[in-house]
VOTI-152208 format. One record per residue (C-alpha): residue in one letter; x, y, z. Coordinates in steps of 0.001 Angstrom, whole numbers, plus 524288, in hexadecimal, padded with zeros to 5 digits. Layout:
N
AXYZ ...
This chain:
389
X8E6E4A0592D9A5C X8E3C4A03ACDA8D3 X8E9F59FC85DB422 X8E1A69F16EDB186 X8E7D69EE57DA5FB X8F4309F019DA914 X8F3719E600DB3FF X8ED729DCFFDABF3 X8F9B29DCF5DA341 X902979DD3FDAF80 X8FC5A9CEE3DB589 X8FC8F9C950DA7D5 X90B739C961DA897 X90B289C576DB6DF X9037F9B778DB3A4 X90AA89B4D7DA8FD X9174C9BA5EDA782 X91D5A9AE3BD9F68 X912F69ADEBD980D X9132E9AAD6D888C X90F219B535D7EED X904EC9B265D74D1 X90AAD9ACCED6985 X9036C9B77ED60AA X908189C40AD6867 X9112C9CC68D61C3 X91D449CFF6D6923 X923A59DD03D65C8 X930F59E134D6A28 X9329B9ED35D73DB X940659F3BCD75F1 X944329F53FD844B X94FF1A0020D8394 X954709FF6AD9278 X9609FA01BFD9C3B X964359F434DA406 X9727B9F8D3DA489 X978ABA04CDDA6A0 X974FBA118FDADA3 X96701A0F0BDACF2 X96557A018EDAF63 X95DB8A013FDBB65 X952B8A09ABDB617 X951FCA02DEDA7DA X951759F61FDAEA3 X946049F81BDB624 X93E619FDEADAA61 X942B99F03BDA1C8 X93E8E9E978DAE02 X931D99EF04DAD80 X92EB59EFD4D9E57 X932F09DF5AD9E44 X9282E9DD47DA716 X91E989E601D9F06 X9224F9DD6CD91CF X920469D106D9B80 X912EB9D580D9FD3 X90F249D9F7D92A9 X914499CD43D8D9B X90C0F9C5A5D9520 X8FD3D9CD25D9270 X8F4F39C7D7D8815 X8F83B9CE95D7AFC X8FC599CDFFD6D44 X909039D5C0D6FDA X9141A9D182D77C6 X920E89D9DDD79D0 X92F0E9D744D78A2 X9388F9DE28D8136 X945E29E07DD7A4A X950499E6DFD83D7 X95CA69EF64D827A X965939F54FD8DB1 X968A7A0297D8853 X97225A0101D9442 X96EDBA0F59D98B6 X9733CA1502D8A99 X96C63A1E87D8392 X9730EA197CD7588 X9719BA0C85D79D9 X963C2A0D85D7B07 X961C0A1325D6CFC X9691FA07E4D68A7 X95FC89FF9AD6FC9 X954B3A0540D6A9B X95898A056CD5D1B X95C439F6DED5EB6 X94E259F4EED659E X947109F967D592E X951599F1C6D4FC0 X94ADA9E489D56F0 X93E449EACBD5537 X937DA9EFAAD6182 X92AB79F685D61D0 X92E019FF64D6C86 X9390AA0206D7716 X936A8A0513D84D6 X94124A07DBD8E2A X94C10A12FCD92B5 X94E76A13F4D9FF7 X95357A2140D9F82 X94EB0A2D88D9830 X95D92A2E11D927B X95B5FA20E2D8CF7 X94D65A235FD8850 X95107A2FE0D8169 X958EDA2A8BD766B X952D6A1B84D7642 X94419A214CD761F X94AF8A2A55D690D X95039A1D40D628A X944A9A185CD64F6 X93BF2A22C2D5E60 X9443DA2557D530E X9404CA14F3D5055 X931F3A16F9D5223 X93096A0EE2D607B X929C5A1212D6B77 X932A0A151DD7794 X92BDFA127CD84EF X9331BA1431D923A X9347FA17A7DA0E1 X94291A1E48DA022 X94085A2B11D9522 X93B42A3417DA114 X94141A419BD98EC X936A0A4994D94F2 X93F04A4C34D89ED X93A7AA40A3D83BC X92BD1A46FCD8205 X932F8A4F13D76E2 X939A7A4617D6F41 X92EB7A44B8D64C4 X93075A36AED6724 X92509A2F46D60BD X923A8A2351D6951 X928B5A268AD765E X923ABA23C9D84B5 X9265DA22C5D9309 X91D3CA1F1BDA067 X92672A2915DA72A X92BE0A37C6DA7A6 X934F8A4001DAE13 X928A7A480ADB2CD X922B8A3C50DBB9A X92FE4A3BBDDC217 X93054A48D8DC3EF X9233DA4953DCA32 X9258AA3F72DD336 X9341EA441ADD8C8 X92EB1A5063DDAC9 X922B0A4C71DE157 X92AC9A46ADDEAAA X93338A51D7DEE3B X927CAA57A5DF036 X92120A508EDF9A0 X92FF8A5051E018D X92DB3A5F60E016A X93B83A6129DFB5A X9405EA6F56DFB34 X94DABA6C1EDF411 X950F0A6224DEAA1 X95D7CA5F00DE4AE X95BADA5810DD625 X968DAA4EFDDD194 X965BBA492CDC5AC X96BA9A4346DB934 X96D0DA4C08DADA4 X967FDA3FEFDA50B X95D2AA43D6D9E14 X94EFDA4102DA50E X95614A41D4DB301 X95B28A5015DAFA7 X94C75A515ADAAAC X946EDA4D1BDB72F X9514BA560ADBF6D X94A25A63B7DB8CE X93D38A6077DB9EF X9404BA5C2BDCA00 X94712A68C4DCAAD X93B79A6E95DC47B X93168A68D2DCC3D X9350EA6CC1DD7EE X939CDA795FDD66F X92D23A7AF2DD3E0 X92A2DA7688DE1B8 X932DEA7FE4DE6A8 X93D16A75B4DE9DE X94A73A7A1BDE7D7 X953BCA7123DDE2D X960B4A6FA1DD9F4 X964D6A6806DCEDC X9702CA5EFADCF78 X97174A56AEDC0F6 X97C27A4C74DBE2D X980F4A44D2DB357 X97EAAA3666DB077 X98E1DA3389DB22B X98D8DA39BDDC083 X99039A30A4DCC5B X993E5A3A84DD549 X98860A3FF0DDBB0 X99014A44B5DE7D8 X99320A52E9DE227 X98540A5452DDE9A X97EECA4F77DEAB9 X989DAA582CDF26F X98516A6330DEC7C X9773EA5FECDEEA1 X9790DA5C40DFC9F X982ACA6A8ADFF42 X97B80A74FADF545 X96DF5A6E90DF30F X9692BA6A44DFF6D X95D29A6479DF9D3 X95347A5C88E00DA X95277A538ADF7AA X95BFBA4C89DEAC6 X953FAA4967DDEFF X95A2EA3F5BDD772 X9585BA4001DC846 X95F69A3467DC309 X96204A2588DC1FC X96680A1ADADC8D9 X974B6A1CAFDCAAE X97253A2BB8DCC08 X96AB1A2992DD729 X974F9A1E76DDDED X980A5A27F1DDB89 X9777BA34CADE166 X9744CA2C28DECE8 X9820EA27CBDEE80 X98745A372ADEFD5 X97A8AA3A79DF903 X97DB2A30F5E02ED X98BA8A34B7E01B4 X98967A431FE05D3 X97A79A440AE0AB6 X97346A4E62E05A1 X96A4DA5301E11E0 X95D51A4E7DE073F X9507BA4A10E09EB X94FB5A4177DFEA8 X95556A3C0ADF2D8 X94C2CA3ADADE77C X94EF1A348DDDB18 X94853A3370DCED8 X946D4A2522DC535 X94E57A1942DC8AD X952CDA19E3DD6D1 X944B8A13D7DDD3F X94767A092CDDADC X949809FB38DE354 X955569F901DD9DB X95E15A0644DE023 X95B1FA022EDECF9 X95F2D9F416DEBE0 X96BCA9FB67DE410 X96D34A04F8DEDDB X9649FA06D6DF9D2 X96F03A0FEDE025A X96D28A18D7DF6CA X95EF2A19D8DF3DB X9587EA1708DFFA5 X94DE8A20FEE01F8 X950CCA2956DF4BF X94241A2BC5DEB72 X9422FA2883DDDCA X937CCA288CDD31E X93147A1A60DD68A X92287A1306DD1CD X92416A08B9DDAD2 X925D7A0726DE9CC X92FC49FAB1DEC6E X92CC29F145DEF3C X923CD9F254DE4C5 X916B19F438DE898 X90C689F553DDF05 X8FF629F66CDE355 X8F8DB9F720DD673 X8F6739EA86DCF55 X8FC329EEB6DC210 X908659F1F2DC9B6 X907589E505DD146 X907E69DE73DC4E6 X913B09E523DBE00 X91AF29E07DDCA82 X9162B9D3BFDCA9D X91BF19D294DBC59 X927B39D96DDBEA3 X92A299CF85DC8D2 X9290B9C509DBFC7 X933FC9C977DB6D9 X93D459D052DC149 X942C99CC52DCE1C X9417E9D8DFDD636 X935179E4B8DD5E8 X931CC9EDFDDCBAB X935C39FC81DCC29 X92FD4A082FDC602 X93806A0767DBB22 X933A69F81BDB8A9 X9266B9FDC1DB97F X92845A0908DAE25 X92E6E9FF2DDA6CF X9225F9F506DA831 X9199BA0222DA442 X9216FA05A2D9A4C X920E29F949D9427 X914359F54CD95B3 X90F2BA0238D9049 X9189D9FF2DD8554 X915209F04ED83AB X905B99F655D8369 X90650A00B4D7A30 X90D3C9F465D6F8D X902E69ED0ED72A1 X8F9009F68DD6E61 X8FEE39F9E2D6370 X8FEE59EDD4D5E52 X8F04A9EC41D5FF3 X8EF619F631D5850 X8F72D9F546D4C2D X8FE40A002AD4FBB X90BDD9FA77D548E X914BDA00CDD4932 X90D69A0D26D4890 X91126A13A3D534B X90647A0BF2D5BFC X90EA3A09DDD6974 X9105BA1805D6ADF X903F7A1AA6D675B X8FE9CA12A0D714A X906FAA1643D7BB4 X90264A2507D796A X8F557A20A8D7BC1 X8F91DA18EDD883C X8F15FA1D35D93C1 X8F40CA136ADA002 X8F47AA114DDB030 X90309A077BDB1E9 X90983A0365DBD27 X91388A1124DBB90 X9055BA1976DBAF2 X8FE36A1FF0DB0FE X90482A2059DA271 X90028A285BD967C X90A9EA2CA9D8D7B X90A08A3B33D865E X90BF1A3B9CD788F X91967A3D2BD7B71 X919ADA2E32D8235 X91B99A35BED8F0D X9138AA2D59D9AB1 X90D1CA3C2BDA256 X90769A3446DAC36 X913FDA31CFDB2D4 X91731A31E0DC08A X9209BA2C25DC9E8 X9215AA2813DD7B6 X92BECA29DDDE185 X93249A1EAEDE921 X93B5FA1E89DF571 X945CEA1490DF840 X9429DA109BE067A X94B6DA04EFE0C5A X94AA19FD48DFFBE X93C7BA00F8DFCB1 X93940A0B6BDF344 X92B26A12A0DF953 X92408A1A8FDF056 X9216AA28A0DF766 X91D26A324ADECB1 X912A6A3301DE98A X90BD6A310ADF447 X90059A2B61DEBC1 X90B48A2107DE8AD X91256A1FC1DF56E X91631A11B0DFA52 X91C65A17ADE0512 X921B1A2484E0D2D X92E81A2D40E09F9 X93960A2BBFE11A7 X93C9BA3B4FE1216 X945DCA3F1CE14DC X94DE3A3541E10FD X95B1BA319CE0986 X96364A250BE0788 X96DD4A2A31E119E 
């Protein structure tokens, strides 16, 4: 599938979003297993966000199949999203999509396997979950393309020591090794620094960084409140740093209108400059439909939801053309998916894993997030050094 396409099915939603549905489409039901509460809320919001307008632009192309979004909070909860699942495929969903975290993935994309459904999401970045033997599993993103891109950017700062704190949740203490890997392999020296999901104390840690370590630069590895509560203690005692790099969920507009003393001029894994500025027209589209349903601008994690979905929404589509619906046909035509998307390039490995992959890196400047690596992708110029105090 090209681009063409793709924006074809993007402006159908934006003429018409209240548009009926053919009286002769079928409608099938897809599970959406998400966080809107708890610890996790910010991220699994803007995936829903983003995979509402992908069933309202799918919605409103001409076709025989239409698709029903059914929603459940997991609120955060590993056993709570089981449950959800399990009550997803009790109402009869074809499919779930979903989990904004790889520790809410893990167990949901299991539930979900063990009752024959396809599992497609943004959040399961583990590369543990390549050797499940699931039979119907994918994701557009990996730990890897994160990895890439963080360490990219060190790079190009010319960092000679790095100090890691990160989460000992699952994909974040992932993430930590292969940074620590990667560049030690550049010759950079590293020190690791993990914490646990209850901490909210980051002041011994960042003391011990700022007396022992000495680094030039923090790398993050966590999630939202991590990254408020390590910000907190760093402009508390002032680690002589370069930079503070983080990794998912803290480029976005939504932690600077929450906290801009705190974030201000801190990097974080980011697809989209904001204001959003997209200057390809499959991009202007998805915004202009996003728009339509929600009252502020889309974020990377809106967009991998609107990817996820619509690959999703595509490969049930197909499989209904072809008779193949209850025979495994949605994973077998997501395997065969080959396609160009707002997020990139995505073709998924036998495993479901998307190996074209690759982030950007965006820089909270004044209330205006600039994307600076890589340069093929800048919107705008680092501000290095540079630190929110």
């Amino acid at each position: 599938m090209n681009l063409t396409k793709w924006l074809t099915i993007s402006l159908s939603c934006i003429a018409a979003l209240t548009a009926q549905s053919p009286a002769h489409a079928a409608q099938y039901q897809v599970g959406e297993v998400i966080s809107l509460t708890g610890v996790n809320a910010r991220g699994g919001t803007g995936m829903h966000e983003g995979i509402k307008v992908a069933e309202a632009v799918f919605n409103q192309r001409p076709g025989s199949v239409k698709i029903k979004i059914q929603t459940i909070d997991d609120e955060s909860s590993p056993a709570k999203a089981v449950a959800a699942v399990e009550r997803l495929a009790a109402n009869n969903v074809i499919a779930i999509t979903g989990g904004a975290t790889s520790d809410i993935v893990g167990p949901a994309a299991t539930a979900a396997d063990k009752l024959g459904l396809p599992f497609m999401t943004s959040g399961g970045t583990s590369s543990e979950f390549l050797t499940q033997g699931f039979h119907s599993f994918f994701r557009i993103n990996n730990t890897t393309g994160y990895v890439k891109a963080m360490a990219g950017l060190l790079d190009t700062m010319q960092i000679n020591k790095l100090a890691i704190i990160y989460s000992t949740k699952k994909s974040t203490s992932e993430m930590a090794r292969m940074m620590q890997q990667q560049m030690a392999e550049k010759g950079v020296t590293v020190t690791m620094h993990p914490f646990e999901a209850t901490t909210v104390d980051f002041k011994p840690i960042i003391n011990k960084i700022k007396l022992q370590d000495r680094p030039d630069a923090i790398n993050m590895i966590g999630y939202e409140n991590d990254y408020v509560g390590i910000l907190r203690a760093t402009r508390v005692l002032r680690p002589p740093v370069k930079a503070m790099v983080g990794a998912w969920q803290i480029a976005t507009a939504k932690m600077y209108q929450d906290f801009p003393d705190l974030v201000d001029k801190t990097y974080g894994t980011e697809m989209l400059p904001v204001p959003v500025t997209f200057n390809r027209p499959e991009g202007q589209a998805f915004e202009a439909a996003f728009r339509k349903l929600y009252p502020h601008e889309p974020d990377y994690l809106s967009q991998y939801g609107f990817v996820q979905g619509m690959l999703l929404f595509e490969a049930i589509a197909r499989a209904e053309a072809a008779g193949t619906l209850e025979k495994g046909g949605i994973a077998q035509e997501l395997r065969s998916t080959a396609v160009d998307t707002i997020i990139g390039q995505v073709r998924f490995s036998a495993q479901g894993d998307n190996e074209e992959f690759m982030q950007n890196i965006g820089q909270h400047q004044k209330g205006k997030i600039a994307i600076v690596w890589p340069a093929s992708a800048a919107t705008g110029t680092m501000e290095f050094p540079g630190t929110p105090w």
